[in-house]
N, C-alpha and C positions, 0 to 999 in steps of 0.2 A: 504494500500500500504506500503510494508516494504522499509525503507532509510535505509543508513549507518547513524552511529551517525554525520559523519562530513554532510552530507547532512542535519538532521534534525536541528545540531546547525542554520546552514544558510537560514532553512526554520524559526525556531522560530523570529532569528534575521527581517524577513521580517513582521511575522505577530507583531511583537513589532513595528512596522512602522518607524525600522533604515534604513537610506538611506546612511551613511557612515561611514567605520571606520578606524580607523591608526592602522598600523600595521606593523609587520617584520618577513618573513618567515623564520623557520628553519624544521629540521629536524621532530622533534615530532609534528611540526603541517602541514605538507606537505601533508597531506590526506584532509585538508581542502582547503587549498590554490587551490590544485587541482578541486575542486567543485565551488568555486568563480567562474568562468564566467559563471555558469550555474545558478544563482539566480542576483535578482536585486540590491542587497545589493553593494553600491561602494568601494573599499578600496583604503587607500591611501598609497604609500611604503614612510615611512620616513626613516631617516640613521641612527636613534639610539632608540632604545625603549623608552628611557625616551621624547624622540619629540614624540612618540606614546600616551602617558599617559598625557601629555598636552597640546597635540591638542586635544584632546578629551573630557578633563578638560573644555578648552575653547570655545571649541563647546559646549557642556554644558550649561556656562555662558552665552552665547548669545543667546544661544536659549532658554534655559530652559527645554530641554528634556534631556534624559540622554546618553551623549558620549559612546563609544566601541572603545575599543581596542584591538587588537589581536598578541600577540608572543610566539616564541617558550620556550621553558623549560628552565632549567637552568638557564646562565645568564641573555638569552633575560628578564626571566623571575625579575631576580633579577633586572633587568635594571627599571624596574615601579617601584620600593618601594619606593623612593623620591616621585614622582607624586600621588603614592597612599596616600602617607600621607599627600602631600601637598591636596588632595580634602577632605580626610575624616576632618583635621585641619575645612578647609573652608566650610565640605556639600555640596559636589559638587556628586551628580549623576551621577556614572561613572561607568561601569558593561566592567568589566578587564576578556577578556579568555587567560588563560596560556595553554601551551602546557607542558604532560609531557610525562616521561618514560613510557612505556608498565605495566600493573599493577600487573604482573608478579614482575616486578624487581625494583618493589615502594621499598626502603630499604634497600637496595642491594648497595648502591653508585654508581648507571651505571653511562654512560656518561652522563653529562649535567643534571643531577638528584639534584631534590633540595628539600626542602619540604617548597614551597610558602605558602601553606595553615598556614602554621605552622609562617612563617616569619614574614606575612599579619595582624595573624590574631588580634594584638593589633592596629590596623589602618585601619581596613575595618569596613562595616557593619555586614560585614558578607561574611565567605570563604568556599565552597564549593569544595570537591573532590569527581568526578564523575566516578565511580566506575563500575557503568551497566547502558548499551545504553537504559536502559528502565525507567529510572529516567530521562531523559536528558533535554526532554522537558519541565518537570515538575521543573527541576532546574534553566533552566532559565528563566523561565515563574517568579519564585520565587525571582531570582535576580534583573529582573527589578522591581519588585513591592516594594522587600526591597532599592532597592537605592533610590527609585522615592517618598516614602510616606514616611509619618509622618519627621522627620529632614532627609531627605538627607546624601546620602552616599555612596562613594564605593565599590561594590562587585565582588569579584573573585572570576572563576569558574575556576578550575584546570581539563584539560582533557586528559586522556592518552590515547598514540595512539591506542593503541588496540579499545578503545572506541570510538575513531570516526571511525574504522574500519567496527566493530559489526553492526547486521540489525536488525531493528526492529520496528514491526508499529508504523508509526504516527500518536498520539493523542495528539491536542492541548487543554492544560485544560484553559477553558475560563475563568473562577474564581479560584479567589488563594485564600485559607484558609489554616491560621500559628497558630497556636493552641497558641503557644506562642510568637505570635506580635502582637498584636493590638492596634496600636497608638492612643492614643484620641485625635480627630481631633475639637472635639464640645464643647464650655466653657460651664462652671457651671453656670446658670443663677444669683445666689444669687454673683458670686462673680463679676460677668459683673457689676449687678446692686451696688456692692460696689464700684465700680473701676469710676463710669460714679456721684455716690455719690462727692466722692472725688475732680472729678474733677469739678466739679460744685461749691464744697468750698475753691478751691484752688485757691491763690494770686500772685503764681510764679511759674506755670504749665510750665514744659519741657517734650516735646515728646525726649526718646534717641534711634535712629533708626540703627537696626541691619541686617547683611545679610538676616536674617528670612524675612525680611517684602521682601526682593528681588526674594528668592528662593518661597516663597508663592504667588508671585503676589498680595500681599496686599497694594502696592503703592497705589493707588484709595483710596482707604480707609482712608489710613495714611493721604493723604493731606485735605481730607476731615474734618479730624479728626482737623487738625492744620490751614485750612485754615477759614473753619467754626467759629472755637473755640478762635481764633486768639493766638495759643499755638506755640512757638518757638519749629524748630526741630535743633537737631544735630544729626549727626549720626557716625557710626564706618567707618574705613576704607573699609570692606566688605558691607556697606550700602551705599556708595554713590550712588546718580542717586534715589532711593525710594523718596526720595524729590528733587525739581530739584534746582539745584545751583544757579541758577536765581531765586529762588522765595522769595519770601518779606517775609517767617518767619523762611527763611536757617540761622544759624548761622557759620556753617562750620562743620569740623571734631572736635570732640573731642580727648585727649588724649595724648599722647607722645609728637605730633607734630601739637595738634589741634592748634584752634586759639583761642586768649585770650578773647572775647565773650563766647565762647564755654565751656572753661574751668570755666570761674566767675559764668559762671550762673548756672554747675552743685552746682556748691561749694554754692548758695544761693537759689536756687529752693524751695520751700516750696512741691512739688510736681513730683518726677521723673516717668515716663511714661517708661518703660523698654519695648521695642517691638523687638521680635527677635533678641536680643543680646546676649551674654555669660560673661560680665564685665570680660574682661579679662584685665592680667597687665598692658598691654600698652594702657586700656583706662583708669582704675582707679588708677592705680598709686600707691600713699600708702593707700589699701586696709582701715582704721582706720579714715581715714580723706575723704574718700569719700563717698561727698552729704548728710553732716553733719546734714542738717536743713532739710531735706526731707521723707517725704513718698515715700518709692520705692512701686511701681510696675512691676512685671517683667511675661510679655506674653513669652513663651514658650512653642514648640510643645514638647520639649524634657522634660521630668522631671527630670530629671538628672542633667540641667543648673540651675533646680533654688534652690538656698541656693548653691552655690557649693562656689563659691569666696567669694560674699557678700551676706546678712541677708536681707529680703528683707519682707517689711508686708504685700503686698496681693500678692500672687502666681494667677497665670493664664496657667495653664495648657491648650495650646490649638491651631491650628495653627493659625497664624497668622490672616490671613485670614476672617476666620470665627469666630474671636476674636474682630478684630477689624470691623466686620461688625456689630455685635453684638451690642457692643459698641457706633456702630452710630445711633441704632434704640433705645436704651435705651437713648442717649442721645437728641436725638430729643422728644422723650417722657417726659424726662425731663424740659426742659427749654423753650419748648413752642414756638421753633421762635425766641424768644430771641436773640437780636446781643451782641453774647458772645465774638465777637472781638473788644469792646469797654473794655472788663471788666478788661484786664490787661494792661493798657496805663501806668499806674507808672510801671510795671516790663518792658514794651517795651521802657520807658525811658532809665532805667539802662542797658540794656541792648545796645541797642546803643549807648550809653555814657563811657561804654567800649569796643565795637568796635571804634568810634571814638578817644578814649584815644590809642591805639592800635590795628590797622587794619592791617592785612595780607599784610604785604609788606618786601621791599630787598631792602639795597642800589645801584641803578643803576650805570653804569660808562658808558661813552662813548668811553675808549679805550681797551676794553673789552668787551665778552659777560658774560651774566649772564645766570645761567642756567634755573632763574625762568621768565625770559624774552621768552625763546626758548618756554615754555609751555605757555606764554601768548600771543605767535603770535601763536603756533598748537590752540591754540583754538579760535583765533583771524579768522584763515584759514577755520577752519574745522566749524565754529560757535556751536560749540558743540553736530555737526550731526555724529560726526566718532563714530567708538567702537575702545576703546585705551584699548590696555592692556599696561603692565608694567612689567619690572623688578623689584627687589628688590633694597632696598638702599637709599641714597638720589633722586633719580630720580624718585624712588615709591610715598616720600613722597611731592618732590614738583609738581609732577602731580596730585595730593590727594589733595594740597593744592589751586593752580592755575588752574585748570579746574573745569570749572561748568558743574557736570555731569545732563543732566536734566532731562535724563529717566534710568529706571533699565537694566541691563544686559548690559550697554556700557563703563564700567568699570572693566575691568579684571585683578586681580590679587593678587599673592599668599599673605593671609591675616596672618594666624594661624603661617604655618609653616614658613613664608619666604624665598622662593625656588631662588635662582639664580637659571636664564638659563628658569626660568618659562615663560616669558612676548611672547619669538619671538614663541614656537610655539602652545603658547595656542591665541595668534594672527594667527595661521596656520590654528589651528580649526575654528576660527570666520572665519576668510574667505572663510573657506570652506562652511561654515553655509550662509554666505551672500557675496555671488560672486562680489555684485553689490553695497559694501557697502564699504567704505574707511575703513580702517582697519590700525593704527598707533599702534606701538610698540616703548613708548618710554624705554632705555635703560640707561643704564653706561657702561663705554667701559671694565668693569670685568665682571658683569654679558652676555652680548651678547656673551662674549667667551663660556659660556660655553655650549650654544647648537645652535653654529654658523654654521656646517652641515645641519642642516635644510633649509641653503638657497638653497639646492641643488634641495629641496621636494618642496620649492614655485618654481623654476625654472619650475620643469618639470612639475608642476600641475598647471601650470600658473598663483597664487595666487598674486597680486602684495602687499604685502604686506609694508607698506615703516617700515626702522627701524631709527629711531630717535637717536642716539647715545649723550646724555649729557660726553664729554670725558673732563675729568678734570685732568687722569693722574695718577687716583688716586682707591681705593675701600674707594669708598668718604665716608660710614658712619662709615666703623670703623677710619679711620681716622679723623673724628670730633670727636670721641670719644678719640681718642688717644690726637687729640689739649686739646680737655678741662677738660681730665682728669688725662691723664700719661706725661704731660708734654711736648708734641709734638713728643713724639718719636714712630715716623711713621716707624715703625718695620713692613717689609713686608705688606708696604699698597700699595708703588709707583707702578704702573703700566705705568710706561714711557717708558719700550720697549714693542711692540706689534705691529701688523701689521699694513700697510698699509692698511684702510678699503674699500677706493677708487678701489686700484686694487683688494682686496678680492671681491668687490661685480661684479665685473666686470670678476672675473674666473670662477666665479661659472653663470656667464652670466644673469646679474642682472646690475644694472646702480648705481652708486657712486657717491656721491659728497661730496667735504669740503665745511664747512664753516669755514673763519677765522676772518671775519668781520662782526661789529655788523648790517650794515645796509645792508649784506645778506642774514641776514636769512629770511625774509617774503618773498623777490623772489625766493631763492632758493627751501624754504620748499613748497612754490607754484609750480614752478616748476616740483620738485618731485612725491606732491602730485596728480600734473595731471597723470603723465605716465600710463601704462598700466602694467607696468611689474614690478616686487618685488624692493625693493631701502636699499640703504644704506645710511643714510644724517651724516656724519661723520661733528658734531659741538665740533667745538674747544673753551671749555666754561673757566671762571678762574678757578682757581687750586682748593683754601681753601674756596669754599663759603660752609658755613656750613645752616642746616635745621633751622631756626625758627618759632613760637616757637617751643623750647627742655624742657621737665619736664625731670629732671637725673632721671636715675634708683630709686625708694625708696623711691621718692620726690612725696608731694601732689601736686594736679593740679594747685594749686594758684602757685606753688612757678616755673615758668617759665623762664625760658632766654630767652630775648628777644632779638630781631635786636640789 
């Protein structure tokens, strides 16, 4: 049976068993849009593309399968390349179709003509220009398979209209074979059997947990691994929830703004466990000083992460997953039953005895809110059953720090790139993913401005989305920055004119509320959180509360500021 190319995109999209995707029609993709109510595939119209790319991002995160998005050429097109980078940073599965010119006048500088493939292609998996309707299927047969295996990642298919015009039979290729990809998904048994050595001899074993072990579904494993073992975890900002924040061998976040547990124990580990991570700056800090006294191991599907930052003595090429499954059969062969959770009691000393020297905390006030207070009544509310995404900033990292995430995927946000404008509608896409699930977007009253249209997309799509607003007043982290290192001179940080977010959420026909008192917020955010319909909780927190702990820029991880 011969389709036109826009029929058969819409038909692939079905048999890839996508049920929805964000999007914005223009011109060069109007031959598709036209074919939409004729396949089962849902779309959602947002008001700017980059709410297209993540929501779709965050549909992604909660589900685990791989978001879609669709807009026209040109701008619409340029409007993703923030979101595209912000997933490929984080490995987020996300298969982007652009609209373009006619392929006639690819080069030609026509209207709305761009060369995405070209713009992408330092931040995708992999970018595709579909040229003949008799490739098409096969090319996106090709892009979900590259975003979805081995590390995760974004791919754009660029389509010109002539090509979704053209007809021509449909054949679905059921297997995908890339002559030149083939990720190695299965560890090297000799290096398992090193890795499961080690830890068997090891005196101050730390598991350090990375998005990988989240995007793998290796969470089972991993706690298996440390609960068994009785092996402290930490993990990255994109790993929280792989170990659940409530669990008796959580030490917290490592890094920038981990906690002082967290940071001592890389710094004396006789044993580093690297599981889906990329040691990036903001977890090791000065590069030359970290995890001085340890044996690194670093699991990765990617080979390209490891030696990239730090020097690392056994490599583990391999997905997570199937690494750390591995791992657990070699170690039960090992140790015979053995309660390995007795064997580090002197390192679980020191270890609590630096939490207890310094545990995750803020000076409260009672004529004032605190901003890390508002995050310990949302999770106080929500008992750690919501999916929170986040903005960028201080707001990112004291939700990072006060909430106990307990499971994977209910933790959204921009890790790599640091995206303002990212939290409200990659909370669009979660809700879209789970209608029936509370869905919390905490903010900063700079980052929600910039992709605050989108309340118009939870309006008509009935998402009730609540937004959290931490308002200080301020673009609160460069201004901690500016307090403790340029002298206070809060140069273009103030954010003290801006709207009224009360009546904002109420024109876009949504429900508002202030908070200006401290013993409102648990009724309020209660309140809120019952409604049915999208929310705006506008808390008026202090001004200068700054992020602790803070490692400066350059600084090794022992050398913290503390409260």
């Amino acid at each position: 049976m011969e389709m036109t190319g826009a029929q058969i995109l819409l038909k692939c999209l079905e048999k890839e068993g996508v049920d929805v995707m964000f999007g914005f029609p223009g011109g060069a993709v109007i031959d598709i849009y036209d074919e939409i109510p004729n396949f089962s595939v849902e779309h959602v119209l947002v008001r700017h593309e980059q709410g297209a790319i993540h929501a779709a991002d965050g549909y992604a995160r909660a589900t685990g399968k791989a978001g879609v998005c669709l807009v026209t050429s040109g701008p619409g097109a340029t409007n993703t390349v923030t979101g595209i980078a912000t997933a490929y940073m984080d490995s987020i599965p996300v298969v982007v179709f652009t609209g373009q010119v006619p392929t006639p006048l690819i080069g030609n500088d026509a209207f709305q003509e761009v060369d995405i493939v070209g713009i992408t292609r330092p931040c995708t998996k992999h970018s595709y220009l579909v040229t003949d309707v008799n490739d098409l299927a096969r090319t996106v047969r090709q892009a979900f398979f590259l975003a979805r295996s081995g590390r995760p990642g974004p791919v754009l298919v660029d389509l010109p209209k002539d090509v979704m015009n053209r007809k021509c039979k449909f054949e679905w290729p059921e297997d995908v074979s890339m002559r030149s990809y083939n990720p190695n998904v299965k560890p090297h048994v000799g290096q398992v059997r090193k890795v499961a050595k080690l830890i068997r001899n090891a005196e101050r074993p730390l598991i350090y947990s990375g998005g990988g072990v989240v995007l793998s579904k290796s969470h089972e494993e991993l706690r298996w691994l440390s609960d068994k073992l009785g092996i402290p975890v930490t993990s990255t900002l994109m790993g929280l929830g792989a170990y659940p924040g409530d669990g008796d061998n959580w030490l917290g976040m490592l890094g920038m703004h981990g906690t002082y547990a967290a940071n001592m124990a890389v710094n004396h580990c006789d044993l580093l466990l690297a599981v889906g991570a990329r040691f990036d700056d903001r977890v090791t800090g000065k590069v030359s000083t970290f995890a001085p006294h340890a044996t690194i191991v670093h699991i990765d599907v990617d080979p390209t992460s490891i030696q990239k930052n730090v020097s690392v003595h056994v490599p583990l090429v391999a997905d997570c997953k199937s690494a750390l499954a591995s791992l657990k059969k070699e170690m039960q062969a090992l140790h015979d039953q053995e309660d390995w959770s007795l064997k580090h009691d002197e390192w679980w000393c020191q270890l609590k005895e630096w939490d207890r020297m310094h545990p995750l905390t803020y000076n409260d006030v009672e004529d004032g809110i605190k901003p890390q207070y508002v995050v310990e009544m949302i999770q106080d509310i929500t008992e750690g059953e919501a999916i929170i995404a986040t903005e960028v900033g201080q707001n990112q990292m004291w939700a990072a720090q006060f909430l106990k995430v307990k499971e994977p995927n209910r933790f959204l946000t921009s890790g790599g790139l640091g995206t303002m404008g990212y939290g409200f509608p990659a909370a669009m896409g979660a809700q879209k993913a789970f209608p029936d699930k509370l869905v919390v977007d905490i903010a900063g009253d700079g980052s929600i401005q910039m992709n605050i249209q989108e309340m118009m997309t939870v309006v008509c799509n009935k998402l009730p989305v609540k937004i959290v607003i931490l308002n200080n007043g301020f673009l609160g982290m460069v201004r901690q920055w500016q307090e403790l290192f340029y002298d206070r001179n809060y140069c273009e940080t103030c954010m003290d004119a801006q709207p009224d977010f009360v009546k904002l959420a109420e024109a876009y026909g949504a429900e508002g509320y202030r908070i200006t008192h401290k013993k409102d917020v648990g009724p309020v955010l209660k309140k809120a959180f019952s409604t049915d319909k999208p929310a705006i909780i506008d808390v008026r927190v202090t001004n200068e509360e700054n992020v602790y702990p803070m490692v400066p820029a350059g600084a090794s991880l022992t050398e913290m500021l503390l409260v």
